[in-house]
C-alpha positions as CSV (number, residue, x, y, z in Angstrom):
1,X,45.2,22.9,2.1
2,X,48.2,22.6,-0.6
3,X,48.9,26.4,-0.1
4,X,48.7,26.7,3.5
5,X,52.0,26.9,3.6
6,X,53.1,29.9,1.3
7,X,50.4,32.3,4.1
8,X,52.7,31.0,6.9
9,X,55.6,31.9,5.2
10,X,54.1,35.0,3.5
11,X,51.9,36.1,6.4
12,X,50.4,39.8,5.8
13,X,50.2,41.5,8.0
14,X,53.6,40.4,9.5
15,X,53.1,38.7,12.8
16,X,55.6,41.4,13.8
17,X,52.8,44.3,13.0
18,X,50.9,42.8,15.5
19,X,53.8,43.0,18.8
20,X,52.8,45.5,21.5
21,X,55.2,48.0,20.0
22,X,53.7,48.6,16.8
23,X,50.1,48.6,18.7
24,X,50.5,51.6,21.0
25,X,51.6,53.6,17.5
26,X,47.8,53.0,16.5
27,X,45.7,53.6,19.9
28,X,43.4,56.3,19.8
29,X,41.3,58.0,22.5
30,X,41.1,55.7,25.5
31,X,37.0,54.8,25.9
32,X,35.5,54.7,29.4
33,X,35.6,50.6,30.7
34,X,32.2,50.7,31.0
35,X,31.4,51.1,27.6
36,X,34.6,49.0,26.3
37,X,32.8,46.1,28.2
38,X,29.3,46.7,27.9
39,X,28.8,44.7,24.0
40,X,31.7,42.1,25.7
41,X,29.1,41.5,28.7
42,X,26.2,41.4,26.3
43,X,27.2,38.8,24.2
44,X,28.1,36.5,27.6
45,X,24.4,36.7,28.8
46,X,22.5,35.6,26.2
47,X,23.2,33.6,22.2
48,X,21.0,33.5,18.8
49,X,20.8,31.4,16.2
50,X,23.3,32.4,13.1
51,X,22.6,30.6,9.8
52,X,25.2,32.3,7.6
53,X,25.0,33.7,4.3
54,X,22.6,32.0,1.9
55,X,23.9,32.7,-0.9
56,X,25.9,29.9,-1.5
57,X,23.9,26.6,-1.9
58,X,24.8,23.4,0.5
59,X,28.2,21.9,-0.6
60,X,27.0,18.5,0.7
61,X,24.1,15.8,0.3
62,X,21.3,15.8,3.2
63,X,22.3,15.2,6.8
64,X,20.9,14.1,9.5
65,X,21.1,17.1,11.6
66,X,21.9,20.6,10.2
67,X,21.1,22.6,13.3
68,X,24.2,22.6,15.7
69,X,24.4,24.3,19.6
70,X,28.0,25.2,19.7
71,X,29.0,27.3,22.9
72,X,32.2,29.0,22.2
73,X,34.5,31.4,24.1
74,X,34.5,34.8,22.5
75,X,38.0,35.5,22.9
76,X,40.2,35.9,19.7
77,X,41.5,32.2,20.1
78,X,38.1,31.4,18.5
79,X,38.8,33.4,15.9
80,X,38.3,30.6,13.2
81,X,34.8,29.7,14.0
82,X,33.4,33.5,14.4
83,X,34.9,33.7,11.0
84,X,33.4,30.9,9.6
85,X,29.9,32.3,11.2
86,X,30.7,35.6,9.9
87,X,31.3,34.4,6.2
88,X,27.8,31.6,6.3
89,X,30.7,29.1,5.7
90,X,28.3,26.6,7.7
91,X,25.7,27.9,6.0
92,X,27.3,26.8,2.5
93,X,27.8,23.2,4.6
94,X,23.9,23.2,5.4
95,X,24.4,23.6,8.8
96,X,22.7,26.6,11.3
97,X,24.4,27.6,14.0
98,X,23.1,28.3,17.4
99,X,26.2,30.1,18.9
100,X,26.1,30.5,23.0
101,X,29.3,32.6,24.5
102,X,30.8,30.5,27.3
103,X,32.3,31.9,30.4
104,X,34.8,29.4,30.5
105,X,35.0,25.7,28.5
106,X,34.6,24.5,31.9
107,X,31.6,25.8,32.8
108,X,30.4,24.2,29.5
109,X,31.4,20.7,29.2
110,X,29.2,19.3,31.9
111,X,26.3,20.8,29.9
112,X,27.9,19.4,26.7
113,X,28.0,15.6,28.1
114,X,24.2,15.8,29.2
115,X,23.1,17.3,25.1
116,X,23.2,20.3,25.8
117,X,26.0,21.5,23.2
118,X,27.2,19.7,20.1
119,X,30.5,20.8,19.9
120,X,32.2,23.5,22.9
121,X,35.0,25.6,21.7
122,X,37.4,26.0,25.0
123,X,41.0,25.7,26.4
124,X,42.5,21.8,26.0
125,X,43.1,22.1,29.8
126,X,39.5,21.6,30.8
127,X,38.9,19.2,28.4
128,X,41.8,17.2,29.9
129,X,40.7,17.7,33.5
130,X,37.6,16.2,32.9
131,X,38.5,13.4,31.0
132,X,41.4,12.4,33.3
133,X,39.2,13.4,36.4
134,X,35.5,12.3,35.6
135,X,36.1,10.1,32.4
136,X,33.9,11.8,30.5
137,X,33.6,10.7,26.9
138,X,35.0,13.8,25.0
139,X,36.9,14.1,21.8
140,X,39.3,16.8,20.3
141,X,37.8,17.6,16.7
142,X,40.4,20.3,15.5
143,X,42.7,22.0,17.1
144,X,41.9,26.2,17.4
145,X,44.3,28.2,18.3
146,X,48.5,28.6,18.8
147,X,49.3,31.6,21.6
148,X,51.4,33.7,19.6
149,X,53.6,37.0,21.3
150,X,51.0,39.7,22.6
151,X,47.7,37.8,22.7
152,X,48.0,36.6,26.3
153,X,49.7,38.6,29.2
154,X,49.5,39.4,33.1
155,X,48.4,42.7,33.8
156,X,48.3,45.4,36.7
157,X,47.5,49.1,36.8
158,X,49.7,52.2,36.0
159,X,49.8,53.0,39.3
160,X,50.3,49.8,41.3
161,X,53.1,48.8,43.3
162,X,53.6,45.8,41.5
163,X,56.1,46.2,39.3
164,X,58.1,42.6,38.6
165,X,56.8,38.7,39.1
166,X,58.3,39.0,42.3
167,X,56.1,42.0,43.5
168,X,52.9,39.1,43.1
169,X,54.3,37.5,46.0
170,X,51.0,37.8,48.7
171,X,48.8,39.2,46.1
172,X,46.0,38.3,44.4
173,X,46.2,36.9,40.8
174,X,43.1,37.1,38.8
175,X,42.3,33.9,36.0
176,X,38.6,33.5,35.0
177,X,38.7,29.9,36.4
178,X,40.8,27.7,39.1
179,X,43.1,25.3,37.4
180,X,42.3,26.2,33.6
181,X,44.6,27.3,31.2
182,X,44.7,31.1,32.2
183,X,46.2,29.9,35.6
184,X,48.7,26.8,33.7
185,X,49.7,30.1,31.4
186,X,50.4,32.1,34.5
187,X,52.0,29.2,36.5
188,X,54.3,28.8,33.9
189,X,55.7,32.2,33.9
190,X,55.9,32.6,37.4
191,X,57.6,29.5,38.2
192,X,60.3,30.1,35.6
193,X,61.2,33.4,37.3
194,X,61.6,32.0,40.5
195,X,58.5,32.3,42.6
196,X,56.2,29.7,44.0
197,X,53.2,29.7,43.2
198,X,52.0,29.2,46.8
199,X,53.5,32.5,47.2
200,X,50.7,34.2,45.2
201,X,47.1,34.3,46.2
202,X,44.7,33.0,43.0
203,X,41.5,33.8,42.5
204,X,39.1,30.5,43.4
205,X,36.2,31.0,41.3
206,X,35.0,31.4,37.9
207,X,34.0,35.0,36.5
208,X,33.6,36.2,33.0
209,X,36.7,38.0,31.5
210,X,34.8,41.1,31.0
211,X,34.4,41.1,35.0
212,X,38.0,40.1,35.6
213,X,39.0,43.2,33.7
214,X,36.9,45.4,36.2
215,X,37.5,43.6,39.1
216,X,41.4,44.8,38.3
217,X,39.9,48.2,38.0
218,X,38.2,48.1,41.4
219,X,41.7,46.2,43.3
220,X,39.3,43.3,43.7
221,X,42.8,41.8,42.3
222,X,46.0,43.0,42.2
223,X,46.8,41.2,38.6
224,X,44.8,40.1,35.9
225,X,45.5,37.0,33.0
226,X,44.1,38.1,30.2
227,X,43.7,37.5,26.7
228,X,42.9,39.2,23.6
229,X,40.6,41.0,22.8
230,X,40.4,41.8,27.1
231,X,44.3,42.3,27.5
232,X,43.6,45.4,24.5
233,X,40.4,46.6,26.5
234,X,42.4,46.7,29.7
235,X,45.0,48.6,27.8
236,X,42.8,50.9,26.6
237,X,40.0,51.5,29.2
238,X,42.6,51.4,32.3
239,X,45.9,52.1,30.8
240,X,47.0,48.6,32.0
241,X,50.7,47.4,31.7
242,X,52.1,44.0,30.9
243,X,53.5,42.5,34.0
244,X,54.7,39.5,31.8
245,X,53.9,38.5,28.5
246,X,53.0,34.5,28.5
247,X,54.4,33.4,25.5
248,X,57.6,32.0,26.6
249,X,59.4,29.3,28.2
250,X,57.6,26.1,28.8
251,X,54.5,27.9,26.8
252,X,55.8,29.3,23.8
253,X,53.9,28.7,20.8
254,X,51.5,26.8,23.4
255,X,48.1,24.9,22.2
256,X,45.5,27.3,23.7
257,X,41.9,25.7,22.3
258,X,40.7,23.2,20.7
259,X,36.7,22.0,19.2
260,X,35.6,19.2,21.4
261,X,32.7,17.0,21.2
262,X,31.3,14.3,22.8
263,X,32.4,10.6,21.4
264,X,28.6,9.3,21.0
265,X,28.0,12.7,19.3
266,X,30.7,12.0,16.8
267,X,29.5,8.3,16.4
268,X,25.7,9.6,15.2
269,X,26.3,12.4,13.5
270,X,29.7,11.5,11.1
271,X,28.1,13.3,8.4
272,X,27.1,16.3,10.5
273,X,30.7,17.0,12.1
274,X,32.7,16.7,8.8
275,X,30.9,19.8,7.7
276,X,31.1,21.3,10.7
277,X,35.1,20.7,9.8
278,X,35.1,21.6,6.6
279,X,33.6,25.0,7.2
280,X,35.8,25.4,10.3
281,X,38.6,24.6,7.9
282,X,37.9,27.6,5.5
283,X,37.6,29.9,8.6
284,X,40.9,28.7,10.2
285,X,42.6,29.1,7.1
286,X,41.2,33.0,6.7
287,X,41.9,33.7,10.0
288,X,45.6,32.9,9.8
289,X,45.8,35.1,6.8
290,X,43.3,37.9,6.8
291,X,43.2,40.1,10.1
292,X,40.9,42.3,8.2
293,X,37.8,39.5,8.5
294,X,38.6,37.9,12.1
295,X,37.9,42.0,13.2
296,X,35.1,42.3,11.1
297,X,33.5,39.0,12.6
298,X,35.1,39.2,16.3
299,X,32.8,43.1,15.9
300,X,29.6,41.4,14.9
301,X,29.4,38.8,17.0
302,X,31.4,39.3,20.0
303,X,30.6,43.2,20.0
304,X,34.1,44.0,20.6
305,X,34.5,47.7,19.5
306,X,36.2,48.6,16.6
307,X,38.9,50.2,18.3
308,X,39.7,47.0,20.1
309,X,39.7,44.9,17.1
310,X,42.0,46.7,15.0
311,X,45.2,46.6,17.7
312,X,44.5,43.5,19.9
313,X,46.8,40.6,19.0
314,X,46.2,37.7,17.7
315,X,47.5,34.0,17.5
316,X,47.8,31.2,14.8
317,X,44.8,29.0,13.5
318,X,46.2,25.6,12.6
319,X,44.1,22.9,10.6
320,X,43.2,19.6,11.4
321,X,45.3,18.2,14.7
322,X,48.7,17.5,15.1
323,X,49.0,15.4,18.0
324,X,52.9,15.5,19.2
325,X,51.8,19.4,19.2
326,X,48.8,18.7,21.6
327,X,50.7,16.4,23.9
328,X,52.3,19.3,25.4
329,X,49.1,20.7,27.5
330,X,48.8,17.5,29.7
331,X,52.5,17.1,30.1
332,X,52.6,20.8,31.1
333,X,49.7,19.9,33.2
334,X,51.7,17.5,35.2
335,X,54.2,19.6,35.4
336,X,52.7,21.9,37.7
337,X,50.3,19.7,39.4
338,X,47.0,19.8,37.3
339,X,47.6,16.3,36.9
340,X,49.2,13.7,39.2
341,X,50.3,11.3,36.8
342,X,51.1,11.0,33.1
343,X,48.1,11.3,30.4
344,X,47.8,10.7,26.7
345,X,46.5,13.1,24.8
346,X,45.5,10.2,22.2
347,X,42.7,9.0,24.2
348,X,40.9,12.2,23.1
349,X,41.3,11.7,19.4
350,X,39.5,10.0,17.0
351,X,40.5,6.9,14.9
């Protein structure tokens, strides 16, 4: 959009409202964990079907499909799409959504390839594993989210012994999947302080953020990755500290998530997906300019609490796909080993 440009440069409220500072001005009353996570947990076990507002009458001709199964991660980086649900945008596009949570994009894809999904809303790092690994037909749609200062950080209790980097050296490092974005986020900080990564001990299986957060809570790990909105409900429900803020070095102002479908999908239904896009569009561009609705919508359909929305931090939502942008996850990738040889993020992108 032609104005797209005046909100980045006339961003309210300032991006620097949103640092950890000016956060802990705002906290109130810490709530037990237990009822932080409870709505969080909810939302991971089970999905509806959201049609939107229907007020607004379809801004296209007929398609050939108008119902859509899109599995999303309900972490702020999806920020975009929960708005667009929130606001019936796909509803205005003629489309009803059937929204499931995912517990990683990786658990997802598999199911995605065999028509389960449409379109999966995850970390690029998945995405790429799978294509590089199992050649599986998948195509970046948009791009979703930029990590921005705040949203994503390493975390450890008030009263552990862990006080630096260096203190992770033969402990145990909690992501919510082996070899996903979380751990390329925290491998990238680690390794530009100084310490191997064989050094620390990282957790081997996938678990639901919501369950990261209380395994930190019950020293199943020593350190947590977590982003927004669990780094806030860590915050608040254990008084967790930031061990390490991720956006820096090699992953500053990194591509965190992208919409991906599947190449045949995007073949059948051309029709279907560029409303899917043009409703995304409209909620990408509120999200990067109005932190009042991505609360509102992250608190309907995530169930994050109120008093997690209104301090967690967020990141950017850019529109359509810049691709010299998105060639930094697999180069990062190989980088620390995700990948063994060089891989083009083109072959993921449409004509």
């Amino acid at each position: 959009m032609a104005y797209r440009g005046f909100w980045h440069a006339h961003r309210w409220p300032p991006r620097s409202w949103q640092s950890r500072s000016w956060q802990r001005h705002r906290r109130a009353v810490v709530p037990v964990i237990a009822m932080a996570l409870l709505p969080l947990a909810g939302t991971l076990a089970g999905c509806g079907v959201i049609a939107g507002s229907s007020d607004s009458p379809a801004a296209i001709g007929p398609l050939g499909t108008t119902t859509l199964n899109v599995a999303a991660v309900p972490s702020v980086d999806s920020a975009g799409f929960f708005v667009a649900l929130y606001e019936g945008l796909f509803k205005r596009e003629g489309l009803t959504i059937k929204y499931t949570p995912a517990l990683s994009s990786d658990t997802v894809i598999d199911a995605q390839v065999k028509g389960q999904y449409d379109i999966t809303v995850g970390n690029y790092v998945s995405y790429v594993e799978h294509v590089a690994f199992q050649h599986q037909p998948l195509e970046i749609v948009s791009e979703g989210s930029l990590m921005q200062q705040g949203s994503q950080a390493i975390y450890t209790l008030p009263d552990s012994p862990i006080k630096t980097l260096a203190d992770l050296k033969g402990h145990v490092l909690g992501t919510n999947a082996p070899k996903n974005i979380n751990y390329l986020l925290a491998a990238s900080v680690l390794t530009e302080d100084g310490i191997s990564l064989s050094s620390v001990h990282f957790t081997t299986q996938p678990v639901a953020f919501p369950s990261l957060v209380t395994d930190l809570a019950t020293h199943k790990v020593d350190a947590a990755s977590l982003p927004e909105p669990f780094a806030t409900i860590a915050e608040e429900s254990l008084g967790a500290t930031v061990l390490s803020d991720m956006n820096h070095g090699a992953t500053l102002d990194f591509p965190i998530l992208g919409y991906v479908v599947t190449k045949p999908w995007a073949q059948a239904h051309p029709d279907t997906l560029r409303a899917f896009l043009t409703a995304l569009e409209d909620g990408q561009q509120i999200a990067d300019t109005n932190r009042g609705e991505v609360e509102q919508a992250m608190e309907a359909l995530t169930g994050t609490k109120p008093i997690i929305a209104d301090v967690m931090a967020f990141n950017t939502y850019p529109i359509g796909i810049n691709k010299v942008r998105l060639q930094r996850v697999p180069d990062v990738m190989l980088q620390f080993g995700i990948l063994t040889k060089p891989f083009g993020i083109s072959q993921m992108l449409g004509s």
